[in-house]
DSSP file (Angstrom, degrees, kcal/mol; ACC not computed):
  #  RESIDUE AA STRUCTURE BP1 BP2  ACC     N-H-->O    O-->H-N    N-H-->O    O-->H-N    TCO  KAPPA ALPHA  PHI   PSI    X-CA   Y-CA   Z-CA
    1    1 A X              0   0    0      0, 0.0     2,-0.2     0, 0.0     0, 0.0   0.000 360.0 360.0 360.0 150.3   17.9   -4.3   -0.6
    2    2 A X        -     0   0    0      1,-0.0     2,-0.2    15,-0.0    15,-0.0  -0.722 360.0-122.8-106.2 155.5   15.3   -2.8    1.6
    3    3 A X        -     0   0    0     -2,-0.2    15,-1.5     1,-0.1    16,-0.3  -0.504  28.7-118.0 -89.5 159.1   14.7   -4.7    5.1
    4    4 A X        -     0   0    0     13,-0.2    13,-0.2    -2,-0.2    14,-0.1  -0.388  22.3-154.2 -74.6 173.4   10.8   -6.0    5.8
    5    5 A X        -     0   0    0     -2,-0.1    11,-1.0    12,-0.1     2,-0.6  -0.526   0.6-151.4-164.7  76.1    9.1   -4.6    8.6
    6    6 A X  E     +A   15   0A   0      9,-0.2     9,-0.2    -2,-0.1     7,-0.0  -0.352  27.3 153.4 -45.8  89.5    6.2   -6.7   10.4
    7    7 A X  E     -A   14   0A   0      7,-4.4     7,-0.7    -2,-0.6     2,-0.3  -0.353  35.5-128.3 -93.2-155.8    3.2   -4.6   12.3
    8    8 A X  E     -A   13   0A   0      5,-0.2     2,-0.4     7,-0.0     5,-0.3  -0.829  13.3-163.2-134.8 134.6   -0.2   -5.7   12.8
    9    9 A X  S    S-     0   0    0      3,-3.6     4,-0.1    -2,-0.3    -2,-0.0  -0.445  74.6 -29.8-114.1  55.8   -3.0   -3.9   11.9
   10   10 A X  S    S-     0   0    0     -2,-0.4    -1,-0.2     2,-0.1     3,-0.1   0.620 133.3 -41.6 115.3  39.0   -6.8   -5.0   13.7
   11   11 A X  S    S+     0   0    0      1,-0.3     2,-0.4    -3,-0.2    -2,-0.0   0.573 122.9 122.6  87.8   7.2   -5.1   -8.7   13.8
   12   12 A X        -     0   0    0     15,-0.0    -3,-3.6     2,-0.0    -1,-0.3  -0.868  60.4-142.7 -99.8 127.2   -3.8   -8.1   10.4
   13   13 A X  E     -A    8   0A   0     -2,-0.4     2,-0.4    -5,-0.3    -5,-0.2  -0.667  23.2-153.3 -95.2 158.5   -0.1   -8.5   10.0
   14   14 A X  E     -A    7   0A   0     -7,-0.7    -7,-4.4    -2,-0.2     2,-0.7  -0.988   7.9-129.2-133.1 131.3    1.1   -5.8    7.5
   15   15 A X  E     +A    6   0A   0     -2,-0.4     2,-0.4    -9,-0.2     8,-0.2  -0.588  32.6 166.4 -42.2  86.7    4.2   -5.8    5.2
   16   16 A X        -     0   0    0    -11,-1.0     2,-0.3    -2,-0.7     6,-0.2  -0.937  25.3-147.5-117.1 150.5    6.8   -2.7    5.1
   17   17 A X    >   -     0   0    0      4,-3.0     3,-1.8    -2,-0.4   -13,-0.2  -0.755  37.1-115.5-101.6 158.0   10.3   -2.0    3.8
   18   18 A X  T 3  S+     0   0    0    -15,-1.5    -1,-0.1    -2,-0.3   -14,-0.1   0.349 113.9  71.2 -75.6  22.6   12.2    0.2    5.7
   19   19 A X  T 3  S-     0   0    0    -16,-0.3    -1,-0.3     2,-0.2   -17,-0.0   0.198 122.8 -99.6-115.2  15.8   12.1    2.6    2.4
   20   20 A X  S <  S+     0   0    0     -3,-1.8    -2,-0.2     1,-0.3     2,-0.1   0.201  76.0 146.4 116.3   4.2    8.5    3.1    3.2
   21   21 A X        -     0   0    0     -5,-0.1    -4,-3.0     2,-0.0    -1,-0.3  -0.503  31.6-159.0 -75.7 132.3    6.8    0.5    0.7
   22   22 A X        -     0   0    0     -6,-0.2     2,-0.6    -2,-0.1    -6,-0.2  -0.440  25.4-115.2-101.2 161.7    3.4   -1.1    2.4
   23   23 A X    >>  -     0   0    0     -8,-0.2     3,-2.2    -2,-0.2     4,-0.8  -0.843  33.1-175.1-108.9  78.7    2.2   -4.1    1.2
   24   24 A X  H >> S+     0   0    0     -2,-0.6     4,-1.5     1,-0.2     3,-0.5   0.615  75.5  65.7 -74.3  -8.9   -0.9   -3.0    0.0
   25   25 A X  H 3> S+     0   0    0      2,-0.2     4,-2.6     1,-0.2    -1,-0.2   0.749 107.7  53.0 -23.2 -58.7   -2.6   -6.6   -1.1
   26   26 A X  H <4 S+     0   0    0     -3,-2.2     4,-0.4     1,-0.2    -2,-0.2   0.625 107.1  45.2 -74.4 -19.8   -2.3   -7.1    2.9
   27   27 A X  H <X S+     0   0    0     -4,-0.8     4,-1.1    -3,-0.5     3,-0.3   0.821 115.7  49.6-102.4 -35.5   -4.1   -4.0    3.9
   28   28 A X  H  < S+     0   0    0     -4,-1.5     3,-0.5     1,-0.2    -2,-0.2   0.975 105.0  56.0 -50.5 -81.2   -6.9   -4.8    1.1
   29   29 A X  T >< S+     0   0    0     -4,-2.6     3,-1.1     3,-0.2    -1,-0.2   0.526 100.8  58.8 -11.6 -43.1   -7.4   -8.4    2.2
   30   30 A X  T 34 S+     0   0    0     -4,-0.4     2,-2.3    -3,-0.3    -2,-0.2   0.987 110.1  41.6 -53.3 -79.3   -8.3   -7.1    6.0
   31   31 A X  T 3< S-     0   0    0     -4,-1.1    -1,-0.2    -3,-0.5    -2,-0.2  -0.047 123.8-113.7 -77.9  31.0  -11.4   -4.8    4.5
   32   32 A X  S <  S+     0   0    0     -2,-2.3     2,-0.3    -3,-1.1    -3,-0.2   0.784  75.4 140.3  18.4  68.2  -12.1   -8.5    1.9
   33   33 A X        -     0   0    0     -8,-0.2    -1,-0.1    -5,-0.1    -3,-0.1  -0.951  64.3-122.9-123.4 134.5  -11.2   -6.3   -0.9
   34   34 A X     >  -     0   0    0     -2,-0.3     4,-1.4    -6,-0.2     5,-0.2  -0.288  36.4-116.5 -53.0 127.6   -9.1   -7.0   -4.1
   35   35 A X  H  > S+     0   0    0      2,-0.2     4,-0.7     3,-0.1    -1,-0.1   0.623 119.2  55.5 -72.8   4.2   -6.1   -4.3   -4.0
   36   36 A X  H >> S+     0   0    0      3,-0.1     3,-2.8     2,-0.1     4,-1.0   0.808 112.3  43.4 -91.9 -67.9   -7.3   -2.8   -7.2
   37   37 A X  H >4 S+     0   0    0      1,-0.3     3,-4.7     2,-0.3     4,-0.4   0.440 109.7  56.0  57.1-103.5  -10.8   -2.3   -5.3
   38   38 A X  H >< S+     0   0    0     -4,-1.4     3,-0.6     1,-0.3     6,-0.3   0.592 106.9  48.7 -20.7 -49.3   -9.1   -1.2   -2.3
   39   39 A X  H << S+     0   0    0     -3,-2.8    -1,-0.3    -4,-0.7    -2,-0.3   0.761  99.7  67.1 -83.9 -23.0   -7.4    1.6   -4.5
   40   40 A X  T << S+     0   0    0     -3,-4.7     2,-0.4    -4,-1.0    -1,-0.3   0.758  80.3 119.0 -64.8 -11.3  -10.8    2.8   -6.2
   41   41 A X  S X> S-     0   0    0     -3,-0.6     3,-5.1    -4,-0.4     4,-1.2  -0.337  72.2-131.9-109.2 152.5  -12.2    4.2   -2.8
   42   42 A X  H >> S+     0   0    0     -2,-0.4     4,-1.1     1,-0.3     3,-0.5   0.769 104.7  45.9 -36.1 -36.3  -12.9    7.3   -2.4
   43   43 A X  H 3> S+     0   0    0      1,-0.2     4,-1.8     2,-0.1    -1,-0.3   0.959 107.1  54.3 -77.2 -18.7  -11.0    7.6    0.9
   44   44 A X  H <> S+     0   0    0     -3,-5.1     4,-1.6    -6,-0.3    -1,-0.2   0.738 111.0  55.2 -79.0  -8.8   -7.6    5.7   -0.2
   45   45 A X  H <X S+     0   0    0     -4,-1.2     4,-1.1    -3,-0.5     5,-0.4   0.841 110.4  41.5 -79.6 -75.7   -7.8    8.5   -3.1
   46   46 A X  H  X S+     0   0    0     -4,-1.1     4,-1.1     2,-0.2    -2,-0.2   0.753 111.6  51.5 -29.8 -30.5   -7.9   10.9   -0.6
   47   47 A X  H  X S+     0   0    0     -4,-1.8     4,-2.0     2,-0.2     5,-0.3   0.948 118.8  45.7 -74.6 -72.3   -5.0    9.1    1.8
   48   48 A X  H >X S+     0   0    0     -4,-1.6     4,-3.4     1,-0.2     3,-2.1   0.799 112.5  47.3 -29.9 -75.0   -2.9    9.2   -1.7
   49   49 A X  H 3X S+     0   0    0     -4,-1.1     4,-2.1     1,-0.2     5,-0.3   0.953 117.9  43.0 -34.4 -54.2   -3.9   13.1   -2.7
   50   50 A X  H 3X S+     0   0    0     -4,-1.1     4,-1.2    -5,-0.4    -1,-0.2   0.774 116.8  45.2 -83.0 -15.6   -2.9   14.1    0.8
   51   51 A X  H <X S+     0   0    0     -3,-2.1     4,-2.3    -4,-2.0     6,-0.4   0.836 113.9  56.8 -77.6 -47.5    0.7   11.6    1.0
   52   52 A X  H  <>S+     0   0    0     -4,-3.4     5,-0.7    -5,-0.3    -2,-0.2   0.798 109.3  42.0 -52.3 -31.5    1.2   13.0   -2.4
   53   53 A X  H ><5S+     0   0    0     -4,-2.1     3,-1.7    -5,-0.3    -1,-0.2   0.897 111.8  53.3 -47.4 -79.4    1.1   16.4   -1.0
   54   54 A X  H 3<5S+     0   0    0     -4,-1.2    -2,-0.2    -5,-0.3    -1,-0.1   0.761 110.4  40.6   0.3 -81.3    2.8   15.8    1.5
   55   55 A X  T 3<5S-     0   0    0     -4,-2.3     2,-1.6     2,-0.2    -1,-0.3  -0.570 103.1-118.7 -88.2  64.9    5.8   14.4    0.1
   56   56 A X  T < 5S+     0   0    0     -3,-1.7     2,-0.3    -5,-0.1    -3,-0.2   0.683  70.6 133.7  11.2  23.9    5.8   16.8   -2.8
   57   57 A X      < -     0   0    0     -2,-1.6    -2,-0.2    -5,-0.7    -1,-0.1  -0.805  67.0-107.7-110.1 152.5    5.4   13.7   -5.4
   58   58 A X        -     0   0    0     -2,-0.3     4,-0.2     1,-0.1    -3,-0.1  -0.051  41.4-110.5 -46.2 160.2    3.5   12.9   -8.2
   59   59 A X  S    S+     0   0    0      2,-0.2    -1,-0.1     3,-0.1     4,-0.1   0.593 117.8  66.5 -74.6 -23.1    0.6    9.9   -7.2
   60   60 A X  S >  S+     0   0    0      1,-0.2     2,-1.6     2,-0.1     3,-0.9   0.676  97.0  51.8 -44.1-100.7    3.0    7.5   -9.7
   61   61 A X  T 3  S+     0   0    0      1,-0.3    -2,-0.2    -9,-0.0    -1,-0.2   0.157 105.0  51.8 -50.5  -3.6    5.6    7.8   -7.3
   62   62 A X  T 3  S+     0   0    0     -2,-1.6     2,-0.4    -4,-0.2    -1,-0.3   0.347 107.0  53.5 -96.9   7.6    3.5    6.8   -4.3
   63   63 A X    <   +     0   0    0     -3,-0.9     2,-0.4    -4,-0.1    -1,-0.1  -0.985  56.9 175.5-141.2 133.4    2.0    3.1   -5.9
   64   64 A X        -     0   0    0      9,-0.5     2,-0.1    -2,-0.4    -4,-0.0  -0.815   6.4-171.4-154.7 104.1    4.1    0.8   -7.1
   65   65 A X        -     0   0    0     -2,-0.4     2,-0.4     6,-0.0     8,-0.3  -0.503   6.6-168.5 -92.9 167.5    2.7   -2.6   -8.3
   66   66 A X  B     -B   72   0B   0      6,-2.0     6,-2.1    -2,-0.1     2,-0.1  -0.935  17.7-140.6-140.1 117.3    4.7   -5.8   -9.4
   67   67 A X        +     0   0    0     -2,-0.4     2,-0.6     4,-0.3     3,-0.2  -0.285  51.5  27.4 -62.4 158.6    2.7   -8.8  -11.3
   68   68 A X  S    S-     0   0    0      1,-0.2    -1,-0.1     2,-0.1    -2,-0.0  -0.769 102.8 -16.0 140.2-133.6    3.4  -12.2  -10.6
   69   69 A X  S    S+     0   0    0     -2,-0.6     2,-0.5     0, 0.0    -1,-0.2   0.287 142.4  25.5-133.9 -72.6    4.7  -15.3   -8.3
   70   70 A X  S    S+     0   0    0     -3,-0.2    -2,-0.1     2,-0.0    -3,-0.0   0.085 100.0 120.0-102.4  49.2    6.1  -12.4   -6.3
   71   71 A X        +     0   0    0     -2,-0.5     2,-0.4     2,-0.0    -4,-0.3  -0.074  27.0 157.9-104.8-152.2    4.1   -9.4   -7.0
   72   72 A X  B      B   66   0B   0     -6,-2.1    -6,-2.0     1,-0.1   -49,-0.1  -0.988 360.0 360.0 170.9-166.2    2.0   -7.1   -5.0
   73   73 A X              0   0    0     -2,-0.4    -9,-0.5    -8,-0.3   -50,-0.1   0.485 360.0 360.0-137.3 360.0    0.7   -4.1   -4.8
């Protein structure tokens, strides 16, 4: 089980597990956007292309959503 990891980001507190997962719901909601929204714009494709790069993974293996009571994005 992965630990949580509180920051705050511009007065926004932001979700991470220490296996790097962001809470990306939280980061959308600061910029009043909906996390699929969030994920259409043109710069978070670009932050994605360039982690994906990065880590040498596919753009699956960087987004990982859950539906739900406990889901997120």
């Amino acid at each position: 089980m992965s630990n949580i990891i509180t920051a705050d980001y511009n007065g926004t507190q932001v979700f991470f597990q220490d296996d790097a997962y962001l809470n990306a719901t939280a980061i959308a909601k600061h910029f009043n956007k909906l996390p699929n929204e969030w994920l259409r714009l043109e710069s978070t494709q670009q932050y994605i292309d360039l982690l994906s790069k990065k880590l040498n993974v596919g753009k699956s293996d960087i987004l990982k959503t859950t539906r739900g009571v406990n889901g997120g994005t």
